[in-house]
C-alpha angles and dihedrals in degrees: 000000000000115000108223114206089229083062108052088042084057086052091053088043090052084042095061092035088055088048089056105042080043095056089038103050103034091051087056103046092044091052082059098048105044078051104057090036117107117169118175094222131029087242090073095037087058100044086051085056091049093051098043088050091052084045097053090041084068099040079052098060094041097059088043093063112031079042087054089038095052094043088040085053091037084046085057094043094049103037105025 
């Protein structure tokens, strides 16, 4: 399989795009969560941080590939 430099300039496109969406959506949903959150002890407070960061690791890798992956696709379509 043959690697195109569109391509791979599609994949850091989708890259910086996955950063992004990442920053933007993440901020916001945490900013939800931390509000509606209410644990009796630390102890609690700290393990649900714990959780949600594990949680958003993986969101994480999962834009970051489907959004390579599009722009690698997009990179392909439009340069050829």
């Amino acid at each position: 399989m043959e690697i195109s430099l569109p391509g791979v300039v599609g994949a850091l496109i989708g890259l910086l795009v996955a950063i992004i969406d990442y920053r933007v959506i993440t901020g916001i949903v945490r900013g939800k969560l931390r509000e509606r959150r209410r644990f009796a002890s630390i102890e609690e407070n700290e393990k649900a941080e714990r959780q949600m960061d594990l949680v958003f690791q993986v969101v994480f890798a999962v834009t970051v590939v489907a959004f390579m992956a599009i722009g690698y696709w997009f990179g392909l379509t439009i340069g050829g």
